[in-house]
C-alpha positions in Angstrom: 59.4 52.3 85.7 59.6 52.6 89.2 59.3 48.7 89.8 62.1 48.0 87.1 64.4 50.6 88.9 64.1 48.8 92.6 64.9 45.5 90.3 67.8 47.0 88.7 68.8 48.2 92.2 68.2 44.8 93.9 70.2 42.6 91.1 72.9 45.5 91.7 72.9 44.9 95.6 73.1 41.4 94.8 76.2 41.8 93.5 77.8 44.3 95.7 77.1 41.6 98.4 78.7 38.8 96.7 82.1 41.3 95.8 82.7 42.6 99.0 85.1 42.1 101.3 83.5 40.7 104.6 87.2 41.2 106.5 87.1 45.2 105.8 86.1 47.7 108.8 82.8 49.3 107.2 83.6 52.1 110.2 87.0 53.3 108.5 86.3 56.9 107.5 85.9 57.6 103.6 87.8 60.2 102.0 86.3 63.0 101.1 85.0 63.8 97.9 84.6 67.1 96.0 82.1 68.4 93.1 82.9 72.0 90.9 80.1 73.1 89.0 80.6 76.3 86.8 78.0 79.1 87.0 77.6 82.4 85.8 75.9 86.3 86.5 74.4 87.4 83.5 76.0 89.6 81.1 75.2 91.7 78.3 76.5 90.4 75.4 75.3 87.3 73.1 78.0 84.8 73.9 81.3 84.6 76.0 83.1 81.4 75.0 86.0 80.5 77.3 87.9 77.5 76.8 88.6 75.7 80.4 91.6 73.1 81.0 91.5 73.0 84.2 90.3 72.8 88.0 93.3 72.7 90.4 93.5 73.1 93.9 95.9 73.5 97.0 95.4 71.9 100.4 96.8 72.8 103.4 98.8 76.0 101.9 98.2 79.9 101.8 101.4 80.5 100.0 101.6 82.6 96.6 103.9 80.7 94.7 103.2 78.2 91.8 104.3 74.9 93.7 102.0 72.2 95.9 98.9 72.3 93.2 96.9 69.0 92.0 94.7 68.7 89.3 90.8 67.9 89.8 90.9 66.3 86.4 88.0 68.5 85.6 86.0 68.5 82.3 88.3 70.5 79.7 86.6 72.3 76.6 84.9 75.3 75.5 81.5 76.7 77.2 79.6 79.5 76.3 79.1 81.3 79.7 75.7 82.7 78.8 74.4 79.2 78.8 74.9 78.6 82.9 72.6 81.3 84.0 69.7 81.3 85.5 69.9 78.1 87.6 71.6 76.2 85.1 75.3 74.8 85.7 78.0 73.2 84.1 80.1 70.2 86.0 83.3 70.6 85.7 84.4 68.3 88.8 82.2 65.6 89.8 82.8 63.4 93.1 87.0 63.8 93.0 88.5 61.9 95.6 90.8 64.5 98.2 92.5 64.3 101.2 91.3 65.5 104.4 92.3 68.6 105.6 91.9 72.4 104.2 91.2 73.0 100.7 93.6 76.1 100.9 92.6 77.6 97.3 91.1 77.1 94.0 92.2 77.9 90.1 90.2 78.1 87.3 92.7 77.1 84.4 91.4 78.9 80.8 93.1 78.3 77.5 93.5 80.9 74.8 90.8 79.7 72.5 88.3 82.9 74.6 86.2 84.8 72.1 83.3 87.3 72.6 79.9 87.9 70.0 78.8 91.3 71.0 75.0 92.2 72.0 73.4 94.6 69.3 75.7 94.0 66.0 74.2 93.0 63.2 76.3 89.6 62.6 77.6 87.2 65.1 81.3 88.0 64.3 82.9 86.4 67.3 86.0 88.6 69.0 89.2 87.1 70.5 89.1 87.8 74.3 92.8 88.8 75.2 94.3 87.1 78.7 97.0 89.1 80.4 99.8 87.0 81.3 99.4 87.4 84.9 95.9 85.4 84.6 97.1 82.8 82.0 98.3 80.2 84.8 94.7 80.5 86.2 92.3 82.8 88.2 93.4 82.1 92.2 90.1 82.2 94.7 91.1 81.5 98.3 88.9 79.0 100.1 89.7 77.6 103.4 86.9 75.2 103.6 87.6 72.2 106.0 86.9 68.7 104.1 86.2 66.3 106.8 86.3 62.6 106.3 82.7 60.8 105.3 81.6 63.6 103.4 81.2 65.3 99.8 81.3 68.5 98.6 79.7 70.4 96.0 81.8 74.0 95.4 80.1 76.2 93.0 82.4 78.9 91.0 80.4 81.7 89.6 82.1 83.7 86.6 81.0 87.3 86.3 81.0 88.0 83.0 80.0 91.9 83.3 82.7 92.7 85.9 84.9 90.0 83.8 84.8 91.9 80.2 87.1 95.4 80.0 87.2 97.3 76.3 90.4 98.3 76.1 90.1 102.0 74.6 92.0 102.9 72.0 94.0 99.6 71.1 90.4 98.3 70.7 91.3 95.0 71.8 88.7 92.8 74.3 90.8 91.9 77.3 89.5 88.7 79.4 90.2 89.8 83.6 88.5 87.2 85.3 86.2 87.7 88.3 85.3 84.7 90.1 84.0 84.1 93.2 83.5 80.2 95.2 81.1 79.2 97.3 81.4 75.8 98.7 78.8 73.5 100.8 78.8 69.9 102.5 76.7 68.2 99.9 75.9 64.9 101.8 75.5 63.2 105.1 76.3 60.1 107.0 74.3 57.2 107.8 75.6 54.9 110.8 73.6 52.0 112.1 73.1 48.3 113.7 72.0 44.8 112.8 70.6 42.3 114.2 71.6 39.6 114.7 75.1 41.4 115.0 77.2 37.8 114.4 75.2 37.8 110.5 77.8 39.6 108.3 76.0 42.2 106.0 76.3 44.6 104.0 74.1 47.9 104.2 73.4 49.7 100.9 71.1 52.9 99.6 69.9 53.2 96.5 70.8 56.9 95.3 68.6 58.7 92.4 71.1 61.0 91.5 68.6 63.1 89.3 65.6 62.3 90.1 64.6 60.8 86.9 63.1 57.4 85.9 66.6 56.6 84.6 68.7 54.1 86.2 72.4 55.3 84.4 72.4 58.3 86.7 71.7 56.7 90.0 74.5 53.7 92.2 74.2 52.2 95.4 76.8 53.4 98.8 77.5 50.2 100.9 79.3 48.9 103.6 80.2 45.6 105.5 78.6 45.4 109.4 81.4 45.0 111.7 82.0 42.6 114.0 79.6 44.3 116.6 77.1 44.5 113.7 77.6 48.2 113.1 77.4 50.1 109.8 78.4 53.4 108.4 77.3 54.4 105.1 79.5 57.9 104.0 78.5 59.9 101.5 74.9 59.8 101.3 73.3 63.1 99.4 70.8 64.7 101.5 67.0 62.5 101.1 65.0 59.6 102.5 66.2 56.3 102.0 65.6 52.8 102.3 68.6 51.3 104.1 68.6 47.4 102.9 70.9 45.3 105.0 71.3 41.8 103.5 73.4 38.5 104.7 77.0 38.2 102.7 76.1 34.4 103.1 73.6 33.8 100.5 72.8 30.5 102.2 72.3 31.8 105.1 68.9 31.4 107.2 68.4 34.9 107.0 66.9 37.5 104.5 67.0 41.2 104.1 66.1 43.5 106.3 65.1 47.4 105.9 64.9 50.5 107.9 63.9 54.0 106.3 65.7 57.4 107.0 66.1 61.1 106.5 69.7 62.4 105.6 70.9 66.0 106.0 73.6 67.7 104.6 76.8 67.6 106.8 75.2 66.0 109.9 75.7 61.9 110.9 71.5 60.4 111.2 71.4 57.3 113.5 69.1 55.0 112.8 68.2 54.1 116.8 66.8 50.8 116.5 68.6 47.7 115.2 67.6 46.9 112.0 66.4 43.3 112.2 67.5 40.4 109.5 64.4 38.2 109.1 64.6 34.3 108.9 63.8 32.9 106.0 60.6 31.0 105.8 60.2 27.7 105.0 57.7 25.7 103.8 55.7 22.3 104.6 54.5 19.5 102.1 52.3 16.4 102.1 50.5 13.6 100.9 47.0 12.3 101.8 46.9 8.7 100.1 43.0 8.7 99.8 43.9 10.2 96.8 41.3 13.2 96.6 41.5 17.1 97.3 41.3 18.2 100.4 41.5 21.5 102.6 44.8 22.1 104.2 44.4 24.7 107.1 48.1 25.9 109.0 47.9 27.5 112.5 50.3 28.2 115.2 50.8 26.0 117.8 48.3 25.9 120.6 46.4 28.8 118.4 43.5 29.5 117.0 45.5 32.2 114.6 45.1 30.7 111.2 48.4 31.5 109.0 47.1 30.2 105.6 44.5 28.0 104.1 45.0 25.8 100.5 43.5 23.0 98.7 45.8 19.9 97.5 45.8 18.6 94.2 43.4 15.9 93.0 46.2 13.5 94.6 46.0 14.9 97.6 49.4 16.6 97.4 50.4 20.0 98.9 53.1 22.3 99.4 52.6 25.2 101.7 55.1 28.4 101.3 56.4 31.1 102.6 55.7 29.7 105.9 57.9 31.3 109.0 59.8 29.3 111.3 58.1 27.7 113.9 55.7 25.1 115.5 52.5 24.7 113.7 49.1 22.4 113.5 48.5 21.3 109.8 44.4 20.1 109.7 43.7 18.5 106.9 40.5 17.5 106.2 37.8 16.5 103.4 33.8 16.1 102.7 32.7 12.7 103.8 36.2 12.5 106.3 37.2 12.5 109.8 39.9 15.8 109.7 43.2 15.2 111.0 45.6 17.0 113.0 49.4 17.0 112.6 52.6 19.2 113.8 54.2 20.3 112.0 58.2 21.7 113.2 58.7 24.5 110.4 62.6 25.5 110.4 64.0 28.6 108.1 64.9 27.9 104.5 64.0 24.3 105.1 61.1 21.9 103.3 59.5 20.1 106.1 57.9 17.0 104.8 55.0 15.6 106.3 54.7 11.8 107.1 51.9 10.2 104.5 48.3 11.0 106.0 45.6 8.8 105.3 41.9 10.0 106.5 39.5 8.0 107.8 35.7 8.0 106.4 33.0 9.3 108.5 
């Protein structure tokens, strides 16, 4: 499962480098983005079913009034509060793109579908939670959490039911007074880097497993172009170790992928301190011994005795050596019964280099 993912991930990054747009400034800041997730203190009653509409938020303003909010687009429906205890949460917001600056103040927005089952009666008769009209437009929790450029943000609000519930005496009625507290906290980190060569336009990608699960819907990939200094800066990145892959745009050109691993933390920029370095791509040598029989093909570097690979030819006497890197090299080819024989061979990256016709002489 494993294997398949880092496929998936690599046919993915294929085509992130083939859609991007080399000209773009892979240093320009990201905007910020923000995550809500709903939790709740434990209450004593068997369900409290609230029906949300809406996350809204202010940026950049203290005031009172009902003007300068914008919607987070959040997850609308009814939840059973009861169910995000415990560790449990429900998303309400997830990766919203904001502007820089101060996130002022946040509003839960509730409908009037509320309703209540109480804890110890015999049936599960459900109760309609009455909202006074000062709460209807949404609870207000101030903020003031600086959203900085590059980063994401995971806010948490925690509904508490017990303080939340008030039995209204006499009139018997169930009012709904919400009490709602927000906690907020930088949820990723940056990732800034080099290649080299810097005049090989790249992108730079991670591979984010957004659960942690085998499963490859949950996870995507956070890339950027090199500049033309051969800089990177990857926003964004959730706190982990990665594999940074840095790959050519060019997919004919004479280099391959190169890799670096590294450690993110939450709200802090991790510099990867040594270039990461685009390897050539090998090449490979061929050839043809006319005696017509198999013989042992041995591959050194030049003025070595450091052997790089050894194969037999065919019954023809044909070979193809792969995967060899660029370079200068002595090919010995040589047979039972025959005088071996030495030739150079000039390997150059992504390139067959083709022997001339070799023709052994008997012993």
């Amino acid at each position: 499962m494993k294997s398949l993912k880092y496929l998936f991930y690599l046919m993915v990054l294929a085509f992130v480098s083939s859609c991007t747009d080399s000209d773009s400034n892979s240093l320009d800041k990201s905007t910020p983005t923000i995550s809500v997730r709903l939790v709740d203190a434990p209450g004593d009653y068997k369900a409290v079913n609230i029906e949300i509409v809406d996350v809204m938020v202010k940026m950049n303003d203290d005031s009172t009034d009902d003007n300068g909010w914008v919607s987070l687009n959040a997850e609308s429906g009814t939840v059973n509060l009861l169910d995000f205890t415990g560790g449990f949460s429900k998303v309400l917001v997830d990766r919203f793109l904001i502007p820089a600056g101060t996130l002022s103040q946040m509003r839960l927005v509730l409908g009037d579908g509320n309703t209540i089952v109480i804890e110890g009666e015999t049936s599960d008769n459900e109760y309609e939670l009455k909202t006074p009209s000062a709460q209807q437009s949404g609870l207000k929790v101030k903020i003031n959490a600086v959203l900085e450029e590059g980063f994401t943000y995971d806010f948490v609000l925690d509904f508490d039911v017990e303080k939340s519930i008030v039995m209204a005496g006499n009139s018997g009625n169930i009012i709904l007074k919400p009490v709602l507290y927000a906690s907020a906290e930088v949820s990723s980190g940056i990732i800034q880097g080099t290649v080299n060569p810097t005049d090989v336009p790249s992108v730079a990608s991670v591979l984010v497993d957004d659960k942690g699960t085998p499963e490859i819907e949950d996870d995507f990939i956070i890339s950027a172009n090199t500049d033309s200094n051969g800089a990177f800066a990857l926003w964004g990145v959730p706190a982990g170790t990665y594999e940074v892959v840095v790959t050519p745009l060019d997919e004919t050109s004479s280099y391959s992928s190169g890799s670096a691993m590294v450690t993110v933390a939450n709200g802090e920029v991790t510099v990867i301190s040594n270039p990461i370095e685009l390897l050539l791509k090998p090449g490979s040598i061929s050839g043809d011994v006319t005696n017509n029989i198999i013989v042992n093909v041995i591959v050194k570097l030049k003025d070595s005795v450091e052997v790089v690979t050894t194969i037999n030819s065919n019954a023809n006497g044909e070979f193809l050596v792969e995967n060899i890197p660029a370079g200068t090299y002595t090919v010995t080819v040589g047979a039972a019964g025959y005088v071996s024989q030495d030739v150079e061979a000039i390997v150059v990256s992504n390139t067959l280099t083709a022997l001339a016709d070799i023709t052994l002489v008997a012993q």
